[in-house]
C-alpha positions in Angstrom: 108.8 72.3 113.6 109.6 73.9 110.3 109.7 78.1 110.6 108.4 80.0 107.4 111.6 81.8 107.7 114.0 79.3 107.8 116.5 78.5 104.8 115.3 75.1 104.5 111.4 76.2 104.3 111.8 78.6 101.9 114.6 76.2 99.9 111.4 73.6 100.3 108.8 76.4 98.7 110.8 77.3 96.3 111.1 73.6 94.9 107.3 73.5 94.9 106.7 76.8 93.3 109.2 75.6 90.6 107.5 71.8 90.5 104.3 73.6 90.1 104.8 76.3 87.1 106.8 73.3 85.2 104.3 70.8 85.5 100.9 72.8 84.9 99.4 73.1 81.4 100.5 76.3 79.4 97.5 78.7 80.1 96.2 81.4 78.3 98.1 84.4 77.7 95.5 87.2 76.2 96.3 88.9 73.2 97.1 92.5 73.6 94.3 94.8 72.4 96.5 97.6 72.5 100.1 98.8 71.6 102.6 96.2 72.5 105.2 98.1 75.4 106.9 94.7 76.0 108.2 91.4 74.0 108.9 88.2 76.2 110.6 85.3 74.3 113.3 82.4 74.9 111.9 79.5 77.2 108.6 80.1 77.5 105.7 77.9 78.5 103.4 80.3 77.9 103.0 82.7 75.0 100.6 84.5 72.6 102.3 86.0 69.4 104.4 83.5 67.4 106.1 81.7 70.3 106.7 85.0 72.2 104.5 86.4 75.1 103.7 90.4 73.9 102.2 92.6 76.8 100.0 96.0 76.3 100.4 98.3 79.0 96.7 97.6 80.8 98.3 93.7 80.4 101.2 94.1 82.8 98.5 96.4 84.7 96.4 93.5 85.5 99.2 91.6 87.1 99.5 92.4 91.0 101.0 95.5 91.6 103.9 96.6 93.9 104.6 99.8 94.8 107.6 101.2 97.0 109.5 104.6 97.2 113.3 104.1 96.9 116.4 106.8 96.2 118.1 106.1 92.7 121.3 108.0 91.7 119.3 108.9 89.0 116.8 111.5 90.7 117.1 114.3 93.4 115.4 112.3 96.8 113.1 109.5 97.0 111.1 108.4 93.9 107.6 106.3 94.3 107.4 103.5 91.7 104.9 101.1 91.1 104.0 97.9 88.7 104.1 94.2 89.1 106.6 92.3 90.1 109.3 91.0 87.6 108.3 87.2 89.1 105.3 87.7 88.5 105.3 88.3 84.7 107.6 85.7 84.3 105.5 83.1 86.3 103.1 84.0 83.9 105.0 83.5 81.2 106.3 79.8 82.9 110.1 81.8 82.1 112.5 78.5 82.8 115.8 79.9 82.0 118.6 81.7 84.4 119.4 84.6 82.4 117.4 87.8 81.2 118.2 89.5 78.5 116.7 92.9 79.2 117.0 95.1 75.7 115.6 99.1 75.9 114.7 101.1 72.9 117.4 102.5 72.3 119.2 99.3 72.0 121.1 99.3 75.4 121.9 95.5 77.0 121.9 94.4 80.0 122.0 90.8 81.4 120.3 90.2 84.6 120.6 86.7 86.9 116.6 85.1 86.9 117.9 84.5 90.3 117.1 88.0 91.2 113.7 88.2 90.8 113.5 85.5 93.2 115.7 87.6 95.8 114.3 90.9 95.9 111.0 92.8 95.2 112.0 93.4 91.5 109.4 95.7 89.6 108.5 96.6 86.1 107.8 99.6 87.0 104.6 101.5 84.8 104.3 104.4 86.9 106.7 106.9 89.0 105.0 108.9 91.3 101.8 107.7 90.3 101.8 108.4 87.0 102.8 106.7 84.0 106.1 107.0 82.4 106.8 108.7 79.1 109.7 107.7 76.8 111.2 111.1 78.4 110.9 110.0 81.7 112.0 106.7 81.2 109.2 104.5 80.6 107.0 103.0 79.8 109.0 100.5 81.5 112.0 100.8 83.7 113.0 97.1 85.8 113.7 98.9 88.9 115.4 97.6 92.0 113.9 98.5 95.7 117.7 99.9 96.4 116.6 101.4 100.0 115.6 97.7 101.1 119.0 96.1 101.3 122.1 97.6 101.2 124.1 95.4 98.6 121.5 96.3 96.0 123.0 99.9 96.4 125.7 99.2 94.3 126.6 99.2 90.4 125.7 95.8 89.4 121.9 96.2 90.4 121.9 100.4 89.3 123.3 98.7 85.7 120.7 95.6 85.9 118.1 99.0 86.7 116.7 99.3 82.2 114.8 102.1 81.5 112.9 102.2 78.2 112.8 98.4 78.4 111.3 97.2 75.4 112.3 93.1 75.5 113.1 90.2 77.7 114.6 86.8 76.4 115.0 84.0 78.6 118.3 82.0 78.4 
C-alpha cells in the first residue's frame, strides 16, 4: 500500500501534476482591468499581453489564498502575510522552466530555484497584517518565505530569494 506521505507517492504526484499542466490546452488568462502589479514571461503556456502573462492586483487576488504569520529579520516579532501561493500563479501560467528571475522596482535581482515553490508554502504576498502593502511597506508584492516552518529556510539564501517590491518574474 502506497502512503500519501511517502517519497515515492509524492515523487509519483508530482510526475502527474507535471504530465497534467504540460499536456492541457493553454487556457484563458483574463486581461487585467486594472493597473498591472506583476509581468510573468519566459516559458509560458499560458499568457495574455504579447506572449507575457500581466496580473492586476484583484487577479493574483482571485487565485487561492494562503495566509501564515512568520518572524522575518526585517520586522520587530511575528508578521501575518497573506496571498496566493507562488505555485499557484505559476501553474496558471503553465511556468516550465527551473529558474525565476524575480526583478523589484527598484531594479534589485534575485534568482530563485522553481524547485522551491514546489518545497515550501511560497507566497506572493498582497497583504501584511491584513492589509495591503504600499510601495513603503514593501508591496504590493513581496515573495515571502514561511521562515518559522522549517528551520533551513531561516537562513540567507531564502531571506535573499525573500523580493519585496516585486514587479517581474521570467521563467528560464
Amino acid at each position: 500500500m502506497i502512503s500519501i506521505k511517502s517519497a515515492a507517492f509524492r515523487a509519483w504526484a508530482g510526475g502527474v501534476l507535471a504530465l497534467l499542466l504540460t499536456s492541457l490546452p493553454a487556457l484563458a488568462l483574463e486581461l487585467p482591468k486594472d493597473r498591472v502589479v506583476l509581468t510573468v514571461s519566459g516559458q509560458l503556456g499560458v499568457t495574455n499581453r504579447a506572449q507575457t502573462a500581466v496580473w492586476d492586483m484583484a487577479m493574483l487576488e482571485a487565485l487561492p489564498q494562503t495566509r501564515f504569520t512568520t518572524t522575518t529579520p526585517w520586522d520587530n516579532g511575528p508578521v501575518t502575510f497573506s496571498g496566493p501561493l507562488l505555485r499557484d500563479v505559476l501553474a496558471t501560467v503553465q511556468a516550465r522552466g527551473t529558474t525565476l528571475r524575480a526583478t523589484a522596482l527598484n531594479d534589485y535581482r534575485i534568482t530563485i530555484p522553481a524547485s522551491d515553490a514546489a518545497a515550501f508554502d511560497v507566497i506572493i504576498a498582497t497583504r501584511m497584517n491584513d492589509q495591503p502593502m504600499s510601495v513603503r511597506t514593501k508591496g504590493p508584492l513581496f515573495i515571502v518565505y514561511p521562515f518559522d516552518s522549517r528551520p533551513e529556510l531561516k537562513s540567507t539564501t531564502y531571506f535573499e530569494r525573500s523580493i519585496w517590491q516585486l514587479r517581474s518574474l521570467e521563467i528560464e
